[in-house]
C-alpha positions in Angstrom: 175.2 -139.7 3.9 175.5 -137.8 0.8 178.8 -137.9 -1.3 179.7 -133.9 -1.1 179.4 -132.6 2.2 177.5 -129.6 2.4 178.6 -128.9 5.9 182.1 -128.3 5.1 181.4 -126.0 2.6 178.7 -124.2 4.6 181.4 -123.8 6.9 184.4 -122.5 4.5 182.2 -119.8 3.4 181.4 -120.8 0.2 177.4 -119.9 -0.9 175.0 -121.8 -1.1 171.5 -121.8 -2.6 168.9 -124.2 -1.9 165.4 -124.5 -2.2 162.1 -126.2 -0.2 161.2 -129.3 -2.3 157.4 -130.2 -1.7 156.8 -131.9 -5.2 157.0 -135.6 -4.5 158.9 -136.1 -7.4 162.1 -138.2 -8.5 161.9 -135.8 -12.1 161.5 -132.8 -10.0 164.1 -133.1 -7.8 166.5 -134.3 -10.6 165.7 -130.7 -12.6 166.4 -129.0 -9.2 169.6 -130.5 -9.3 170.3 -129.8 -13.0 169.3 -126.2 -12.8 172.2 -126.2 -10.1 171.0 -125.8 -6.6 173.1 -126.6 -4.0 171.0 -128.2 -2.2 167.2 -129.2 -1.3 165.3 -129.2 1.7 162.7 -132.1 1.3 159.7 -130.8 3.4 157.9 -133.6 5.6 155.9 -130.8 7.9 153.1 -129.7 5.5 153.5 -132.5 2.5 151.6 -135.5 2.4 155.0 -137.1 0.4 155.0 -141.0 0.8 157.9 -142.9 2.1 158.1 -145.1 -1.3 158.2 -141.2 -3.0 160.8 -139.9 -0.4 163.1 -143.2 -1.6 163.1 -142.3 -5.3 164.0 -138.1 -4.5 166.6 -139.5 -2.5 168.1 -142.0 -4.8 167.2 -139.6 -7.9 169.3 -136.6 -5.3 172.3 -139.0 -5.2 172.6 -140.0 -8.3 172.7 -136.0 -9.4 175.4 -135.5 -6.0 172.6 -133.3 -5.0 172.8 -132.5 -0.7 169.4 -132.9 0.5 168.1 -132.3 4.1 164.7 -133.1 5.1 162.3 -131.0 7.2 160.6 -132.5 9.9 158.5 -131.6 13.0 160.3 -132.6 16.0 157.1 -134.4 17.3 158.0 -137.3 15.0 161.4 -138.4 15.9 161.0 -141.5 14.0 161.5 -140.1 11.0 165.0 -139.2 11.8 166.9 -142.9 11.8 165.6 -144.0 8.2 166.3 -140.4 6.7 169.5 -140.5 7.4 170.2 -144.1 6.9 169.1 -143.5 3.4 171.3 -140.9 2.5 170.1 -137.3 4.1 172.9 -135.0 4.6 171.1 -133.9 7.8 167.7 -132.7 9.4 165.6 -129.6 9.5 163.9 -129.7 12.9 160.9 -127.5 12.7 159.4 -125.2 15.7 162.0 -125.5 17.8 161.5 -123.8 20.9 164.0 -124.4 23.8 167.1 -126.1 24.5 166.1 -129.3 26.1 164.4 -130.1 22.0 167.7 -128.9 20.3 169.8 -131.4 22.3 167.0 -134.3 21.3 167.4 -132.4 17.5 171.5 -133.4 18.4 170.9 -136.5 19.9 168.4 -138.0 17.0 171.2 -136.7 14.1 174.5 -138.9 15.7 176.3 -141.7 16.6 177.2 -142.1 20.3 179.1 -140.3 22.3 177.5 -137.0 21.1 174.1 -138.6 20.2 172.0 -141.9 20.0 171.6 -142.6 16.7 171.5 -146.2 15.9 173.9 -148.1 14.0 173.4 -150.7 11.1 174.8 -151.4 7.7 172.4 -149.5 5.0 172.5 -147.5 2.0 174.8 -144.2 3.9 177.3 -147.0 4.5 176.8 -148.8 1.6 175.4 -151.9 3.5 178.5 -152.5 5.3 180.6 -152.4 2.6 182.4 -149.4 4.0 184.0 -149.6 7.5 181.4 -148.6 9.7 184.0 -147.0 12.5 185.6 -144.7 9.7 181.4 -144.0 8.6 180.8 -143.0 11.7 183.6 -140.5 11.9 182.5 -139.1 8.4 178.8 -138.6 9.7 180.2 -136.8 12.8 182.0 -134.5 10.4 179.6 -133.7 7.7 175.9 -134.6 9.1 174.1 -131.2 9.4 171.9 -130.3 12.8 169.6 -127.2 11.5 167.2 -126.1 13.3 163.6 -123.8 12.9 162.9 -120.6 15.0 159.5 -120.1 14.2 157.9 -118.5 17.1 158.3 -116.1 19.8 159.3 -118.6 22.4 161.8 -119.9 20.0 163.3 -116.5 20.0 163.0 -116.1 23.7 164.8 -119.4 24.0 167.1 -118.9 20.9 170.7 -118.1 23.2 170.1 -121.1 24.8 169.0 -123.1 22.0 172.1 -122.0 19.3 174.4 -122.7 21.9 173.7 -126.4 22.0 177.0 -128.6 21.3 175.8 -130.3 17.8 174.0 -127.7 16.6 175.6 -126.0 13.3 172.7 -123.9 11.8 169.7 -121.8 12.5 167.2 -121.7 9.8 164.6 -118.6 10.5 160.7 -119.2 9.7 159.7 -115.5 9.2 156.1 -116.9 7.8 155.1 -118.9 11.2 157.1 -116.3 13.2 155.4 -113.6 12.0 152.0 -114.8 12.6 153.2 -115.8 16.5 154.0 -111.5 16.2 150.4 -111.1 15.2 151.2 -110.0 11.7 150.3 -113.0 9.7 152.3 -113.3 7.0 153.8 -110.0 6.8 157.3 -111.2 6.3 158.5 -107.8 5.1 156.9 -105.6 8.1 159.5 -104.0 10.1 159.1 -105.8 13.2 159.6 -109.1 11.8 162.8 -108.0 9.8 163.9 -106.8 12.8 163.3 -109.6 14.7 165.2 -111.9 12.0 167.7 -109.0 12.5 168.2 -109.7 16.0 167.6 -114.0 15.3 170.9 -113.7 13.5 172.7 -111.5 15.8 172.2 -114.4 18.5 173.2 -117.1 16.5 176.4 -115.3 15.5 176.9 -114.7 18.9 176.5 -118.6 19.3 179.0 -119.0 16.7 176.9 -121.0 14.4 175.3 -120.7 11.2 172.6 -118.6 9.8 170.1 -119.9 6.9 168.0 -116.7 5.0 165.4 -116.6 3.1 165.8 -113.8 1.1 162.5 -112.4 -0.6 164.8 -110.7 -3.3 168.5 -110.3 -4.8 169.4 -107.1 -2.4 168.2 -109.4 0.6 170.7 -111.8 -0.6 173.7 -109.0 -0.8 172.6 -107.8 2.4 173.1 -111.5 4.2 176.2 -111.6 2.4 178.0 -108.6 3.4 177.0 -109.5 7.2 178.8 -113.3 6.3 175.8 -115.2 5.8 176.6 -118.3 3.5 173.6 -120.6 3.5 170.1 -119.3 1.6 166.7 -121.4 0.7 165.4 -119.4 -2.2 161.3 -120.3 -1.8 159.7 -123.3 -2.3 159.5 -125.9 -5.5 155.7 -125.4 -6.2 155.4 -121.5 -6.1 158.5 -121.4 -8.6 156.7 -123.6 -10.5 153.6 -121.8 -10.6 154.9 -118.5 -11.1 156.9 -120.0 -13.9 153.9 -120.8 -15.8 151.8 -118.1 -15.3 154.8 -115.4 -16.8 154.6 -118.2 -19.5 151.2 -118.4 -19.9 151.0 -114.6 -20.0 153.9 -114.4 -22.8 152.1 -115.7 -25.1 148.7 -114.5 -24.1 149.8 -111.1 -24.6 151.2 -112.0 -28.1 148.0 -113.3 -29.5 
């Protein structure tokens, strides 16, 4: 478990920016964390990242008291145990569609009596260092449930699904959901704004969180003035790339 809790300030209001981390990188993540996100989203659904390389972001992320959740498709359920044994502040669940997989997104992320997880002395509980009973309380409290509506069933299902005891946030997927709209990846076309419109509408209903992501800075006052705390500002490698090519051209245009 990291050692801030994200959830509670998620929860107090306070914003938060994070970002999708796809580099599978211990240096990488560490500048994420020194530029001063609040958090990272490791993403497990369209990397090829190694668990050896998923270890060292994770140690490197602790070390820096950086929150990181990992994304991962709900079809691999196996992935969830180690994550959070090694020190994942909580889960992304990708493509979730109805209720029945948000409660198994619930079940996967805690201890008994809400959930299944399985108990053993590792590096969230400092190999049994800590008491385990008071760890288990702590994960209760600060282990973060989020999961993906990335389709039109999902949104069909979304009432349902927000309204599941254990989950906290709902994390919209405008790129997948706007290709199950037929308009692949028109993020910005009016129908799928207003769909992500009407996403968070439901999940306020619900009384849970919402997490944007906000294709510019009037997006970002927007979620905020509706009371929208949580916001993943793109993805590691198209930062990266868009970094070097204004780079590039600075200097190109100088010569």
């Amino acid at each position: 478990m990291a050692t801030s809790s994200l959830k509670s300030r998620l929860f107090a209001g306070e914003a938060c920016f994070g970002l999708f981390c796809s580099i599978p990188s211990a240096v990488a993540l560490e500048q994420l964390a020194v530029a001063g996100y609040d958090f990272v989203i490791i993403d497990l659904e369209h990397t090829l990242i190694s668990p050896e390389q998923l270890e060292t972001m994770l140690l490197a992320a602790r070390a820096q008291r950086l929150d990181v959740l990992v994304r991962v498709p709900l079809r691999a359920p196996h992935l969830v145990l180690p994550l959070l044994d090694a020190g994942a502040a909580g889960i992304v669940f990708a493509r979730v569609e109805d209720a029945d997989q948000a409660r198994q997104a619930v079940e996967l992320c805690h201890y008994a009596p809400r959930g299944q997880r399985g108990l053993n002395s590792t590096r969230a509980s400092r190999y049994g260092a800590d008491d385990l009973a008071a760890y288990t309380r702590g994960a209760a409290a600060d282990t973060l449930v989020v999961v993906m509506i990335e389709s039109r069933q999902g949104l069909d299902h979304l009432a349902a699904i927000a309204g599941v005891d254990g989950v906290d946030v709902v994390l919209e997927g405008a790129a997948d959901l706007s290709q199950s709209l037929g308009l692949h990846w028109q993020t910005q076309h009016p129908e799928v704004r207003a769909t992500i419109e009407r996403m968070y509408a439901i999940t306020r209903s619900a009384g849970k969180a919402f997490c944007a992501l906000p294709r510019d800075p009037q997006a970002i006052r927007h979620w905020r003035r509706q009371g929208v705390s949580m916001f993943v500002l793109g993805d590691d490698r198209g930062i990266m790339r868009r970094a070097h090519q204004a780079h590039l051209q600075t200097h190109k245009e100088i010569s």
